[in-house]
C-alpha positions as CSV (number, residue, x, y, z in Angstrom):
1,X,-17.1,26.5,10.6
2,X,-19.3,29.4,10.1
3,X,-20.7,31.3,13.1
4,X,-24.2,32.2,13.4
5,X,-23.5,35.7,13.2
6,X,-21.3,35.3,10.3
7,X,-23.7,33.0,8.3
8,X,-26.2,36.6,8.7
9,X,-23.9,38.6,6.8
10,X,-23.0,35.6,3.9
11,X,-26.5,35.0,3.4
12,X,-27.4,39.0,3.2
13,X,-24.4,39.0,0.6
14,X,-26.2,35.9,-1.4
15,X,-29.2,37.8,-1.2
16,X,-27.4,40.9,-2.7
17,X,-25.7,39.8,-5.4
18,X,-28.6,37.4,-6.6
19,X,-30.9,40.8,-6.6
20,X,-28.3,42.1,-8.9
21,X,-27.7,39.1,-11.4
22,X,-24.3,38.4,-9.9
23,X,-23.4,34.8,-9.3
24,X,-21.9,34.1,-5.3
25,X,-20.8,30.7,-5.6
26,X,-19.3,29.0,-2.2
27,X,-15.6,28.3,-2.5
28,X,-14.1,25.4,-0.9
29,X,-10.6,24.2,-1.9
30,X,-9.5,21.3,0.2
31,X,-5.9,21.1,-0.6
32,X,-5.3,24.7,0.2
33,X,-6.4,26.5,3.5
34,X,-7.2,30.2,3.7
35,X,-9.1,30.4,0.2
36,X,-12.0,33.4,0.2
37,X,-15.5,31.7,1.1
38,X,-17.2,33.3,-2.1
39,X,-16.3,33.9,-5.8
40,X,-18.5,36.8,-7.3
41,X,-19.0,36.3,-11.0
42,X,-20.6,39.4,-12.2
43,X,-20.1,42.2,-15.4
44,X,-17.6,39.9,-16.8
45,X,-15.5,40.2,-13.7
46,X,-14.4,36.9,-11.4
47,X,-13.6,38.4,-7.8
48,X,-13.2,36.6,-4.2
49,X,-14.7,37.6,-1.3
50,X,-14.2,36.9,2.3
51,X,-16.6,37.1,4.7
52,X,-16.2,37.4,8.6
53,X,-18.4,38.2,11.2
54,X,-18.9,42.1,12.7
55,X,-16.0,43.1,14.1
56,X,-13.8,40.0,12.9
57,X,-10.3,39.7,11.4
58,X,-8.0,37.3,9.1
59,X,-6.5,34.9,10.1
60,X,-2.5,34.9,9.2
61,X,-3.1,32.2,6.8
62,X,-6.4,34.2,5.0
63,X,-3.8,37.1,5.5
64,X,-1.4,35.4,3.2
65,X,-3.8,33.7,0.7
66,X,-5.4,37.2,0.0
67,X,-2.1,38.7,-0.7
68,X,-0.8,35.4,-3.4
69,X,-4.1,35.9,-4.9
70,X,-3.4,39.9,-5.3
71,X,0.1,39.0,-6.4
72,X,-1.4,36.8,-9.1
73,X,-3.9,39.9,-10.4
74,X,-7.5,38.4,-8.0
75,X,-9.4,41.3,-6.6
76,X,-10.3,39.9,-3.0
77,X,-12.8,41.9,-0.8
78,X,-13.6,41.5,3.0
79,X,-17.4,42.2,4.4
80,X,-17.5,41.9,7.7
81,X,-21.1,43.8,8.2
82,X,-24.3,44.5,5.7
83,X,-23.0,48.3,4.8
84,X,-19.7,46.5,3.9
85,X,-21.7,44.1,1.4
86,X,-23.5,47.5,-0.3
87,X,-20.0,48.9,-0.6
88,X,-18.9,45.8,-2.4
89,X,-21.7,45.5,-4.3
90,X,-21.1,49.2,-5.5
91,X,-17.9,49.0,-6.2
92,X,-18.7,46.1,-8.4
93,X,-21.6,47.5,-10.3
94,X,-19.3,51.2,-10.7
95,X,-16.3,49.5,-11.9
């Protein structure tokens, strides 16, 4: 479930990355728990992000879904605030 002050920064990040031409789709994936909420498809890249209100932290089982993605090559991102997204999203368009 997605807190009111989370949904603030998913929906700034939407708003972000459709200003830029990146695709944020929501990412849901019933048989396995601690999955990203987004994948960013943007410059030919496919990267995951997770998204957590200010101040808020993984839980153990995003902890280790992050790093088996990472293992497996994923780039996987945290914002947790609106300067986080426009880091993201300039790392994204630099790289």
């Amino acid at each position: 479930m997605t807190s009111p002050r989370e949904r603030v920064i998913e929906d700034y990040l939407l708003d972000q990355c459709r200003a830029h031409g990146f695709l944020c789709l929501k990412f849901v994936s019933p048989a396995r728990g601690g999955v990203p909420d987004r994948i960013v498809v943007a410059l030919g890249r496919i990267v995951f992000v997770e998204v957590k209100r200010p101040g808020g932290w993984l839980r153990k089982r995003q902890e280790l879904m992050h790093a088996k993605l990472r293992r497996h090559g994923a780039e996987v991102h945290v914002v947790d605030d609106k300067p986080s997204v426009d880091v993201f999203i300039t790392h994204v368009l630099k790289t």
